[in-house]
N, C-alpha and C positions, 0 to 999 in steps of 0.2 A: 594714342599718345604713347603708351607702351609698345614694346618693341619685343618683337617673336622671333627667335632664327631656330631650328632642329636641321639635323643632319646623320643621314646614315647610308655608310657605302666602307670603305675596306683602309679609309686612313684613317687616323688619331682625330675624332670631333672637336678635341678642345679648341684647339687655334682657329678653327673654321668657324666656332661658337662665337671665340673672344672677336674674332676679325668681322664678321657679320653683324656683335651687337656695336663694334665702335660706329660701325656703317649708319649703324640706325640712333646714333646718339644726338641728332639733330632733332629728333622726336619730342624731347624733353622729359627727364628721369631723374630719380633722385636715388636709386642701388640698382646694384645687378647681378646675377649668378648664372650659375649653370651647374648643370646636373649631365654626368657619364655613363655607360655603361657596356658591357664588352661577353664574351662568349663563355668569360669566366661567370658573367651574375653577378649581382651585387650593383648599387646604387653608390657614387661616390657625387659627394655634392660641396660647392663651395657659394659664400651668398654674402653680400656685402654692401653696407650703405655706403654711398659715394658713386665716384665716375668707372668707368666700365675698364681705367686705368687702375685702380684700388684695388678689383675683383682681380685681372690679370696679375697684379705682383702676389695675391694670393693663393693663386693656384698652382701646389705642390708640382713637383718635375714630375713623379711619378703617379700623375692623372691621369690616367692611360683609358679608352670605352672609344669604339668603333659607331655607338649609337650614343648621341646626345642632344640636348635642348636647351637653350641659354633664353634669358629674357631680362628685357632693362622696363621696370616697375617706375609709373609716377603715380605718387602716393594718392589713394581715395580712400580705402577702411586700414586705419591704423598707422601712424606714424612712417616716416622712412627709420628704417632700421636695419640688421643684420637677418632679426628674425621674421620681420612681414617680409622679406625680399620672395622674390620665386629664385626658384623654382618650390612649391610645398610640397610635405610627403605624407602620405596616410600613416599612422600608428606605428606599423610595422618595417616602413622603409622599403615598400618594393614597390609603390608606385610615385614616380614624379609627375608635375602638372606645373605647366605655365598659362598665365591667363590672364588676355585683355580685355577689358568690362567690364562690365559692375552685374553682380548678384541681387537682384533687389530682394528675394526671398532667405537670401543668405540669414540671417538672425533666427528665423523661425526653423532652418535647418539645422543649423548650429546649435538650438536646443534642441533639438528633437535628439542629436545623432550624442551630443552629452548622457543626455538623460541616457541613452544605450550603453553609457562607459567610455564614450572617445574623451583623448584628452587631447585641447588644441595649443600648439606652440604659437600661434602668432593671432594678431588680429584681425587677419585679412578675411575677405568672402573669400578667396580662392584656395585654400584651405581645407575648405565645407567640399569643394570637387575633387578633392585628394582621396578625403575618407569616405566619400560616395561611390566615386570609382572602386573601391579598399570595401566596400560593404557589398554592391554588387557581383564584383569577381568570384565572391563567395557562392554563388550558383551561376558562374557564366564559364562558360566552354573558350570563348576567345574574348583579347579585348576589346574588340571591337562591342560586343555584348555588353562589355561590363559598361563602356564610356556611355553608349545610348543611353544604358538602368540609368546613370548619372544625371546626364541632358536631360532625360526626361520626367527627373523632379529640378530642374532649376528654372526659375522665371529670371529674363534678364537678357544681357548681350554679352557676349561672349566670342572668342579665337582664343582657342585651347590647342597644346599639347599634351602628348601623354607617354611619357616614357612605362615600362613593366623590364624589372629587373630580372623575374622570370621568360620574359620573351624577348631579346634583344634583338629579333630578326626586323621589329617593326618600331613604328612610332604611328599612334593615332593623332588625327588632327581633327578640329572641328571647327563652321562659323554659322554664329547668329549675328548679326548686326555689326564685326567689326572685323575686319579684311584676313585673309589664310589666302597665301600665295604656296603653289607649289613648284618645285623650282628641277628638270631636269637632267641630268647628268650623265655619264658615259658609267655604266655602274655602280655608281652612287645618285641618292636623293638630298633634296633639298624640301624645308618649308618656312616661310617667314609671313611677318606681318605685313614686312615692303619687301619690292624686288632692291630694290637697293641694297638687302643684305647679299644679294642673291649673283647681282652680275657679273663678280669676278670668276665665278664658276660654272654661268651656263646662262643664257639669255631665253631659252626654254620653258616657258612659264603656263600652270596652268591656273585656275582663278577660280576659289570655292565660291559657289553663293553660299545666302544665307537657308540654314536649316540642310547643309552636307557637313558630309564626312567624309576623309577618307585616310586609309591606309595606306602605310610611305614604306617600302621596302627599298633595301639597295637594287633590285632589281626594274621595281618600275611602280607604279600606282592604282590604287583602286576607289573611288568614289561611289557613295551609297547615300540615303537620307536617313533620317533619325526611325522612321521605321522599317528599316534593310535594303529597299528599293535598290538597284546597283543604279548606277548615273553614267551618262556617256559624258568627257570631257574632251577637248581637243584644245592640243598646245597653240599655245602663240607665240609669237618672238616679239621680246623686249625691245625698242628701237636703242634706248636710253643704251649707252657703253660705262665700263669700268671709269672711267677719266672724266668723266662725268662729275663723278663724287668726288673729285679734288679741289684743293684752292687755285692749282694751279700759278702759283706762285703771286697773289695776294693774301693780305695780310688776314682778308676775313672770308666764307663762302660773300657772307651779306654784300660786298663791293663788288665781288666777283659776279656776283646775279646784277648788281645792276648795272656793271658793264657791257655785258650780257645783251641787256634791253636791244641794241640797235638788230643782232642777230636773230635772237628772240623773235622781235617784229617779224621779221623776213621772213621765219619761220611761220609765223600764226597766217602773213598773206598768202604764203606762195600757193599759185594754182588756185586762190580764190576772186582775183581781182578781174575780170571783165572787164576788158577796155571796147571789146566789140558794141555789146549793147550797153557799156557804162552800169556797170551793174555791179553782184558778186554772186559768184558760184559757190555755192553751200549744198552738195548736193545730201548730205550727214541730214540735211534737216527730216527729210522723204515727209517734203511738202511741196504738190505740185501747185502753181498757181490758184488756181480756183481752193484750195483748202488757206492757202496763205492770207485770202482775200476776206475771205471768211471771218476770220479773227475780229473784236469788236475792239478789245482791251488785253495788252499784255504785264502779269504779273513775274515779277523776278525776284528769287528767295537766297539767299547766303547768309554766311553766317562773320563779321568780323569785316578786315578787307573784301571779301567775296560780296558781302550784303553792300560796301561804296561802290566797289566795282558796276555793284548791280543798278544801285541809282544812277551811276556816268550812264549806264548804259539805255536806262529808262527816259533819260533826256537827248538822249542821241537818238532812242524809236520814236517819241512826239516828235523830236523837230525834225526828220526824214521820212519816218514814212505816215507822221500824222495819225498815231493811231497813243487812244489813250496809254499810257505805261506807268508802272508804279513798285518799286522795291519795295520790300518788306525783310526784318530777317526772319530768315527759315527756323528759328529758334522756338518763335513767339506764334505763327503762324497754325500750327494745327491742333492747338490749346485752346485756341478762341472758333473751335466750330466752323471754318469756314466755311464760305457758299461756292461752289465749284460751278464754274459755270462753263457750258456747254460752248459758247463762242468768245473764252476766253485762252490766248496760251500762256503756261507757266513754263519758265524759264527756271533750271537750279544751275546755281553756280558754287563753284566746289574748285581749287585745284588740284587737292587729293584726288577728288574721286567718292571721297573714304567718311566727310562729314555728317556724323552722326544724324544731328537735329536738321541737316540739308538733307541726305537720304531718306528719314521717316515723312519728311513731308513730301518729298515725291511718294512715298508710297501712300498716301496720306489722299494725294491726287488722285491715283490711278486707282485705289478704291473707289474712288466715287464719280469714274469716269470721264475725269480730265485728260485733256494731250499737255504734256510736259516735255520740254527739251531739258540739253544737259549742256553746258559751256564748263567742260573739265579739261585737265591736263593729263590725266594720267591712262593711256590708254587700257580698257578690261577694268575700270575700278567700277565701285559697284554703281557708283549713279548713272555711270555710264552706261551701264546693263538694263538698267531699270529704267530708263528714260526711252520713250518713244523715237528717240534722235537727238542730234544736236552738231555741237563744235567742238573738236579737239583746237586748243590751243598749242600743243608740239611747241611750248616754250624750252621744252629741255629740267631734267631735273631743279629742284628749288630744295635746299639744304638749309638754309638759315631757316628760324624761323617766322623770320618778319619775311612776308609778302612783298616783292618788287617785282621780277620780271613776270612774275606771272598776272599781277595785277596789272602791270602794265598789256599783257599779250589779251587779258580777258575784256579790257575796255577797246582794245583793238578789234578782237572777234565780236562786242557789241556795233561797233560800226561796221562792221561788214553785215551782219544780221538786219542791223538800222536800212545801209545802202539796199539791202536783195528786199525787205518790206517795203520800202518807199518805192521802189523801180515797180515792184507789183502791183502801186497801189497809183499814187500822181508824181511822184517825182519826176522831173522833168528830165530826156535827156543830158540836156546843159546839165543839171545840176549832180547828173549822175556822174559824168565826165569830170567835174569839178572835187566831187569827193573822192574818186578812182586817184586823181593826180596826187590829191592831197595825202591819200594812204599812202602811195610812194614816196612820197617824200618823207617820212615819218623816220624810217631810222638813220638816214643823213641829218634830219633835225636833231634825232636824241644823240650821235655822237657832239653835236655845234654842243649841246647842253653840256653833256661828261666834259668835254672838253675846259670846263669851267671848274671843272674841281678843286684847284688848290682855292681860289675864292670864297668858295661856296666852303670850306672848312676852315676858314678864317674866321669868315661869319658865325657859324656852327658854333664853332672853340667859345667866341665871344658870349652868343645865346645862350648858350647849355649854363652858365655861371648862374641863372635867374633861375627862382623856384617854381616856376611859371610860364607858359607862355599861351597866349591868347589865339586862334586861327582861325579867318573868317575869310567870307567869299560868298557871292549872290550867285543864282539861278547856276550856268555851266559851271562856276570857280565852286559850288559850294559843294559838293561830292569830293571837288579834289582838296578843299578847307578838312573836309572831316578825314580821310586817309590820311595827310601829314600830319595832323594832329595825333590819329594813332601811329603811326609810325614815331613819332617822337615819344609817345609814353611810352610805346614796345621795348626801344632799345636804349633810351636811356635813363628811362624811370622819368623824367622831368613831366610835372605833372602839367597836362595839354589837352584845353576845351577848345570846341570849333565849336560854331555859331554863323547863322546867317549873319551877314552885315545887316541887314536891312534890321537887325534885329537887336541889333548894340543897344540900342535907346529905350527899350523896351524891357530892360533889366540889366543885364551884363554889363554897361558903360561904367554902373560904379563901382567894379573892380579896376578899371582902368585908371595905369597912374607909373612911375617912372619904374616901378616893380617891376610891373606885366608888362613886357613885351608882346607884339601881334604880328603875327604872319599874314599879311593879305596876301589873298591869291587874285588876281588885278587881269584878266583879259582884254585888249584893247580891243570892247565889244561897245553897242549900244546901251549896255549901262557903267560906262568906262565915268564919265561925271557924276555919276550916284556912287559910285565907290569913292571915289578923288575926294566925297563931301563927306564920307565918314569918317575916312583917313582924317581930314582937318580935323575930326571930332574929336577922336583919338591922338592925336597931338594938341590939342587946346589943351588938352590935361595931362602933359607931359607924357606919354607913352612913346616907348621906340618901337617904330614900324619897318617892319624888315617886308619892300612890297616884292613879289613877282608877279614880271608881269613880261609885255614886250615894248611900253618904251619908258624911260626914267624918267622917273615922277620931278617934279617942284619939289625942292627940301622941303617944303613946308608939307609935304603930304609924307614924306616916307623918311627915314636917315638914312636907310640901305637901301638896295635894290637888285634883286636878279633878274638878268633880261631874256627869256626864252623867244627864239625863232615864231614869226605867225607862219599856221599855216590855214587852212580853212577854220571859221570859228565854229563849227559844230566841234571838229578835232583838235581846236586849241585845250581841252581839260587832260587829253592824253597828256600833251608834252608838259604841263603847268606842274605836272604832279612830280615827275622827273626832279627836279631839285631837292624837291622835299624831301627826296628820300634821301640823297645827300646830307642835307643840311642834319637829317634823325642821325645817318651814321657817322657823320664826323663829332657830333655832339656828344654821341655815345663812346664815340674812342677817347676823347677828350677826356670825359667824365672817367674811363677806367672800366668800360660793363663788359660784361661779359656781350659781347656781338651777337654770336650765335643762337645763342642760347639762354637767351634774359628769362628771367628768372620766375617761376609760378606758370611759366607758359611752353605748350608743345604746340609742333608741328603740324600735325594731325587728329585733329578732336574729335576720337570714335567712342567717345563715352555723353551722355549729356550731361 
């Protein structure tokens, strides 16, 4: 959630600070600062609650340091304010520290290092790392020495920086459980939390695990672990470009990502589609038939969007390749003891990479010798690493914080996962050929859908005025019932239940009434007349039903209707969902919200 940039090489860090943490202001933050320092010595620091715009008109012209750190704070111990913001400094002012995570020992340090005399400016756990580091340096030779002393009384998760005012040749860096990118340069270094701070100045990246370190000079880098070990790293290149991270001349990222969608697709198929044996080439899985066959039952873990993603995706492997499947979220999962079983695969779905409570419970697996895939976006993040295999989705950066092209690219790479199990298993030729066609046609569909936009914000504008709005859909519709529904609380705060339909009667019908408005999600499937009969139900008792679907209902079932393209019904929940995202963000323009950046919520959830 918080956001990391440092920088050191032979020009002025401030702008490279301030311009890296805007990069990352998608993240979600509530202050931000940054901390200098130059060959003269001395720590100069600026810190400020607000947007990363607040911090910038604050920082004096003559802020001059060749070695810097900046970081944008979403609040966990202690208010948003001026003085919990980071960067914090020990006692004396010669060591700065940024830091993502949470300390869970922090209280019982913070007495301990009191009782010694420290006195603390702010409320934060990351504070307690300032005068750790400030307490160790007192017998350590470098600081590399003193940050270990440090690490090595904290329990918790952690991506640290560490500036020394006495040493400005370097910046230490370190990660347990929440992402340190290191970012390469012509004479100069980089280090952030995303490469996104990182692309305008070198696509060069190398990628800490958890429990290293390492040392960031202007010259080049050194990687070690928490007991000195040296580590080899090798760079990679960032595919993702600078232009990336722009609106590119819309009004919000969020419209922009879902225009996106049709490309996007393209991206998540290309080079996997099989028209030869009607299939899909996944070769990311490194599962050859005989191990794929193997499998009894697949479980799928996310957390938010990623955990619907995962249920589309759970009913696209029963109905292809016949094999039990079943979403869970990854949150809840390794709290309750699970039972790992040996002819089971788990599936983690993440589009960071970077998900906290998704990443432990792969690890969570792999202790107890499970096989686990990854379906992320972000190539080098960590679940990626940790996972035995999987899918890159190559949806292309996702800036907003609400989940669209990437949800859209992840239920994509579940049917392609669905097609390659089922072709292993009985899926018929024909029927292989049949889902192949139907992948292709996928983002000429989602342009037919966009293409509908001014409508679909008509309706929105109308909906978004109710305090409320109801969202339902059986067996395929009902994964895509639960995303629009969060997608409509994400971004326009309106408050939004999904619910099976089968299930209206069964409690929820008596909230229904000219109040509550209902979203069905209506595929023209084998249970297209079991919906049509709840729909009545829900207008018996005056409710406005806004259906989509693919053909327009009898007034008496719906008053609105959006009409989306068929294409194969296992793949009709992909395109069903495409409006809804519409309908959340024209609601939200309507309403006044903040788009991007709705409110209590980030991007990237590397804390649980």
């Amino acid at each position: 959630m918080c956001g990391i940039v440092a920088y050191i090489g032979g020009k002025d860090a401030a702008p490279i600070l301030l311009e890296g943490l805007a990069r990352l202001e998608y993240r979600g933050y509530d202050s931000a600062g940054v901390a200098v320092t130059g060959k003269t010595g001395g720590l100069k620091t600026v810190k400020r609650k607000g947007r990363v715009a607040d911090l910038a008109a604050a920082v004096p012209g003559r802020f001059k340091g060749t070695t810097g750190i900046g970081h944008t704070r979403w609040a966990t111990h202690g208010e948003p304010s001026d003085a919990n913001s980071h960067p914090h400094l020990d006692g004396a002012g010669r060591f700065a520290v940024v830091h993502n995570g949470i300390i869970e020992n922090a209280e019982e340090l913070r007495a301990k290092l009191e009782s010694e005399g420290v006195v603390f400016a702010s409320d934060t756990d990351t504070e307690v790392l300032a005068h750790l580091v400030a307490a160790h340096a007192k017998d350590a030779d470098e600081l590399e020495d003193a940050v270990r002393g440090a690490l090595a009384r904290v329990v918790g998760t952690y991506g640290i920086a560490v500036l020394d005012a006495e040493r400005p040749d370097r910046i230490v860096v370190a990660r347990n459980g929440s992402p340190i990118v290191l970012g390469i340069g012509e004479k100069e270094m980089f280090a952030a939390s995303d490469v996104a701070a990182l692309v305008r100045y070198t696509r060069q990246v190398v990628h800490l695990d958890d429990g290293e370190l390492a040392t960031v000079r202007a010259d080049g880098f050194s990687t070690f672990t928490q007991d000195a070990r040296m580590t080899a790293k090798q760079p990679s290149t960032v595919d993702w470009e600078e232009a990336s991270y722009d609106t590119a001349g819309h009004a919000h990222f969020l419209i922009k990502e879902i225009s996106e969608q049709p490309s996007a697709v393209e991206r998540t198929l290309s080079g996997r589609v099989d028209e030869r044996f009607a299939t899909a080439h996944l070769g990311g899985l490194n599962l050859d038939a005989r191990e794929a066959r193997a499998f009894q039952r697949v479980k799928i873990l996310g957390c938010g969007s990623a955990y619907y993603s995962g249920e589309l995706g759970a009913q696209l492997i029963e109905e292809l390749a016949r094999i039990p499947a079943h979403a869970e979220p990854a949150s809840e999962f390794r709290y309750r003891n699970p039972v790992i079983e040996a002819d089971t695969l788990y599936i983690a779905v993440s589009q960071s990479g970077e998900t906290y409570d998704t990443l432990a419970a792969v690890q969570e697996i792999k202790r107890k010798g499970g096989r686990v895939l990854g379906v992320v976006n972000t190539v080098g993040s960590a679940i990626a690493r940790e996972c035995d295999g999987g899918v890159y989705l190559h949806a292309g950066p996702e800036i907003s914080v609400a989940s669209t092209k990437a949800f859209t690219s992840t239920a994509v790479a579940f049917a392609l996962i669905a097609l390659h199990f089922g072709r292993v298993h009985d899926l018929s030729p024909a029927d292989g050929r049949r889902i192949c066609a139907g992948l292709k046609a996928l983002p000429g569909q989602i342009r037919e859908i966009l293409a509908q936009e001014e409508q679909i914000a008509r309706l929105a504008a109308q909906y978004a005025q109710n305090a409320g709005m109801m969202f339902v859909g059986r067996v395929r519709g009902w994964p895509v019932a639960r995303e629009g529904a969060q997608k409509l609380k994400e971004v326009s705060y309106v408050h939004a239940e999904a619910y099976p339909a089968s299930e209206l009667k069964h409690g929820p019908l008596a909230l229904i009434g000219p109040e509550l408005p209902t979203v069905a999600v209506v595929p023209d499937d084998e249970l297209l007349e079991k919906n049509l009969t709840t729909l009545g139900e829900i207008r018996a008792r005056h409710g406005r039903v806004l259906m989509v679907g693919h053909t327009a209902p009898d007034p008496k079932y719906a008053e609105d209707c959006i009409l989306v393209p068929r294409n194969e019904p296992e793949l009709d929940p992909i395109l069903l969902g495409i409006p809804l995202q519409l309908l959340a963000y024209h609601a939200a323009v309507a309403l006044e919200r903040d788009v991007d950046k709705p409110r209590n919520l980030a991007k990237s959830v590397t804390v649980e």
